[in-house]
Every structure is written in C-alpha cells, then in structure tokens.
N, C-alpha and C positions, 0 to 999 in steps of 0.2 A: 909121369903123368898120372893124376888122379883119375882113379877108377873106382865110381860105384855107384847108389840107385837110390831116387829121391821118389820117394812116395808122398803125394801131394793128397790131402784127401780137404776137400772142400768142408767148412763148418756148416754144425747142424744147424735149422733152423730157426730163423731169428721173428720177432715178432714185425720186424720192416719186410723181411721176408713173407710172411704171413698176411700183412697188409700193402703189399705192393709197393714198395715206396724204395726211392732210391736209397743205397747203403754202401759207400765207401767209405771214407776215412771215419763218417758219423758211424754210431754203433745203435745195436738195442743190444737187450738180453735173451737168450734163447730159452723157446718155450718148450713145452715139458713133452712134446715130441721131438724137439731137436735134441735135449736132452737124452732122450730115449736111444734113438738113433746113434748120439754120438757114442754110448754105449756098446750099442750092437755092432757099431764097426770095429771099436776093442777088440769085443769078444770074437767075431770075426779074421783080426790081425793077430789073435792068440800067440797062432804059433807060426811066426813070422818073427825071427830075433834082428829086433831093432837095435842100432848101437848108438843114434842120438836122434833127440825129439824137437822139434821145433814148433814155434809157430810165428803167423803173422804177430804182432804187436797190440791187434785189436783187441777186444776182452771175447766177443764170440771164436775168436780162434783159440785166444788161452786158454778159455771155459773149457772148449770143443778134445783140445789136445790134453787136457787134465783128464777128462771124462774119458777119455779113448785110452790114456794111458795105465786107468787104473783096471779100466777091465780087461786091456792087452796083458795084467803083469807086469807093466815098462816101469814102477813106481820107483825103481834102483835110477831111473835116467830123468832127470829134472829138467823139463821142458824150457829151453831157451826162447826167447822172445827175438825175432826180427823183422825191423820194421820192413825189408826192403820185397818183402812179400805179399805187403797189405793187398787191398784192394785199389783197384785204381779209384783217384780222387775226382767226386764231381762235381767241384765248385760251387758254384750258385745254385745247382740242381739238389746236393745231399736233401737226404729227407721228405725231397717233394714227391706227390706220388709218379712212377715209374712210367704209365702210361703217357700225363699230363707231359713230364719232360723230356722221353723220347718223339711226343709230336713236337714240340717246338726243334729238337736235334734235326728232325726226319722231316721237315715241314717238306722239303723239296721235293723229298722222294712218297709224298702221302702216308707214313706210316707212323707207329706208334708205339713199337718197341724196339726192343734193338737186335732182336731175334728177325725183324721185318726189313732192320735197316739194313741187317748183313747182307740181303740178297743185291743189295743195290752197292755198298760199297766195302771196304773192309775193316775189318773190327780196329785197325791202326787209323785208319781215315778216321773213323767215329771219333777215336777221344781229340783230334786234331782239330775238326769240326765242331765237338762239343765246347773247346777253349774258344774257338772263333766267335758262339754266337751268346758264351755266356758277361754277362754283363758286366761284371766283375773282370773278367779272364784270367780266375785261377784255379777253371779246370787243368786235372793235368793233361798235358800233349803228349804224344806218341815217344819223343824225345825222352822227356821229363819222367815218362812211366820206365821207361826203358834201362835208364841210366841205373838206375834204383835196383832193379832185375836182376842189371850185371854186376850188381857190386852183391848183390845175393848170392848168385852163385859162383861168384868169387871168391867171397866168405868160404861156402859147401868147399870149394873148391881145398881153400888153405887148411881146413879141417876134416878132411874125411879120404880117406882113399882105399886100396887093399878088399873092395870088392861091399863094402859097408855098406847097410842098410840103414836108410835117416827119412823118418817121418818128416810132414810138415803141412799142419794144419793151415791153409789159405785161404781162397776166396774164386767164387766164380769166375768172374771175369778176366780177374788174377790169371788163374789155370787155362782157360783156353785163349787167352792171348799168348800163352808162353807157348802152346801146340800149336796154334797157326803160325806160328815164327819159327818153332822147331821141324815142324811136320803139316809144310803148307796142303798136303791132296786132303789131310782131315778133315770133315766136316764140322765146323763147330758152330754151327748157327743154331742147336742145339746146345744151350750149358748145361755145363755138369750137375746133376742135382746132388743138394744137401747129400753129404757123408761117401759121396761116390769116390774112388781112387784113380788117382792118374800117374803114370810111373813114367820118369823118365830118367834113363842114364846116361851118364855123364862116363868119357872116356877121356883127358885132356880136351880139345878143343873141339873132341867128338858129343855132341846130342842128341840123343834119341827117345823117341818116343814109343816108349812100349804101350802103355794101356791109355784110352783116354773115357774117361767118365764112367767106371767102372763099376757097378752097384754093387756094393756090401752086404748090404741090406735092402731085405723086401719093401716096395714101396707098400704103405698102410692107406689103403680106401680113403677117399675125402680128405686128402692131407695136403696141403701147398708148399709146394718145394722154394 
C-alpha cells in the first residue's frame, strides 16, 4: 500500500482573485504580490526535500509551482501538470463577479457568497445546485468534480510511495473540498488563503488530513487573498 504526504499549497494570487470574480477552469495572471508570496512559500519549503512537484493544469498553478520551485531548490524536479486538481468548474458563472453569482446560487438562502452559503448547506450541495440553476448546465456537479479527484489520487497513488514527499500547487475550493470529504469536523467555511499549505497523507485506502490552510507566509496589510 502506498504511503506518503501531499502538500497541497494553494496558488498565489490572481488578478480575478484581486477583483473578486469567479475563477475556475477560466484563468488570469498572478500579480506581482502573488508572485511575491509564491516565492516566500519556496523559501519557506527550503528545507523540506521534496521528491516530485505537481500542479493543477491552470497557468496560475504552473506559474505558482515554478516560482515556489525555484526558491524551494526543487529546480532538479520538473513540475508535472495535472488537470485532475484544477479547480472546480463554474459554468456559466466563470469570470462573473463572485458576489453577483453567489447571490443568484444563494438566492434561497439570502446570501452572496459561498463563504455564507456554507452555513446553510454543504460545500458538495453548492456545486450540485450551482449545475441546477446555471443556464447552460455545465457547471460541474459534485459527481463530475469528484470523479476527476479520484483519478488524482490514483495517479499519486501509482507513483509515489515509501513515505515521499509531493508538492502540489491547486486551488481553493479545490483544497477544502477535498478536507471536508477527508476530514468532515474541519471547519472550512473559511478558504484557504493564497500560498497557505494543506497536508494530507495518504496510507493505501487510509486519508488524513494533517494541516489545513496553513500560512507560510505573513499576510501583507491591504492585500486581497
């Protein structure tokens, strides 16, 4: 049975980030504080010997885990690309601002983010509900995110064992929906901010969640996560 430890660190900051706006499968480019940050988490992960590097597929997570990699040293380990980490997909919503399309998701429950919707239902309800009411319907569903997940760390799985330590640049949502399903008493109504770490290890069919949203880096005054 494979045994070993997924350090998940969410990418630095994006300029959709920055302007509120939805960001899944759509991208921006990270600005010259996410930059910064994804740096300091490197330097941070210094001396932490990682044996392979990953990222979602997006360009802010390749950006993110190139910038992390060069100042961790990891520059001998060539960051693989995998899609099945992205961030969840929001349809019809990508792009729009964040507030605007969590009230139309939330219309039921009066709220307008999904920080607000969690208290009313669960982060799996949301993307099931977000397919429901978008127009198109090809938000992804709970199902559809899921599948994708497992074939993630199935991959990890066929490739890593003997106690190994494997970055893996992702995405908010990404990250605490995979701790509410590993590690339901967590609180994640709370995400994880830009460059924070979440560690979870894997023991064959065993998953645990050791850290969740773990800051690396000092947050900087007047900055938008």
């Amino acid at each position: 049975m494979s045994q070993f430890s997924i350090y998940f660190i969410r990418h630095g900051q994006t300029y959709f980030n920055l302007f509120n706006r939805m960001q899944g499968w759509s991208d921006s480019p990270l600005t010259d504080y996410g930059k910064e940050t994804a740096t300091k988490v490197g330097q941070a992960l210094a001396g932490t010997r990682f044996d392979a590097v990953y990222s979602s597929d997006s360009k802010r997570a390749i950006d993110t885990a190139r910038l992390i990699s060069k100042a961790a040293n990891l520059t001998h380990l060539t960051p693989k690309a995998l899609m099945n980490f992205r961030e969840v997909f929001y349809g019809y919503y990508e792009g729009d601002d964040s507030s605007r399309a969590w009230s139309l998701v939330g219309q039921k429950y009066g709220v307008n983010s999904l920080h607000a919707l969690l208290d009313h239902i669960s982060i799996e309800e949301s993307r099931d509900l977000m397919k429901s009411i978008d127009p198109w319907h090809e938000a992804e569903d709970n199902a559809a995110f899921w599948e994708r997940i497992n074939q993630g760390f199935d991959y990890l799985k066929a490739h890593h064992d003997h106690h190994e330590k494997v970055l893996v640049v992702s995405h908010g949502t990404t990250i605490r929906s995979m701790v509410a399903h590993f590690a339901p008493d967590i609180d994640i109504t709370q995400g994880p901010k830009n460059g924070s770490l979440t560690r979870i290890d894997v023991d064959g069919d065993q998953i645990k969640v050791v850290d969740y949203a773990k800051e690396l880096v000092p947050t900087i005054a007047n900055q938008h996560s």
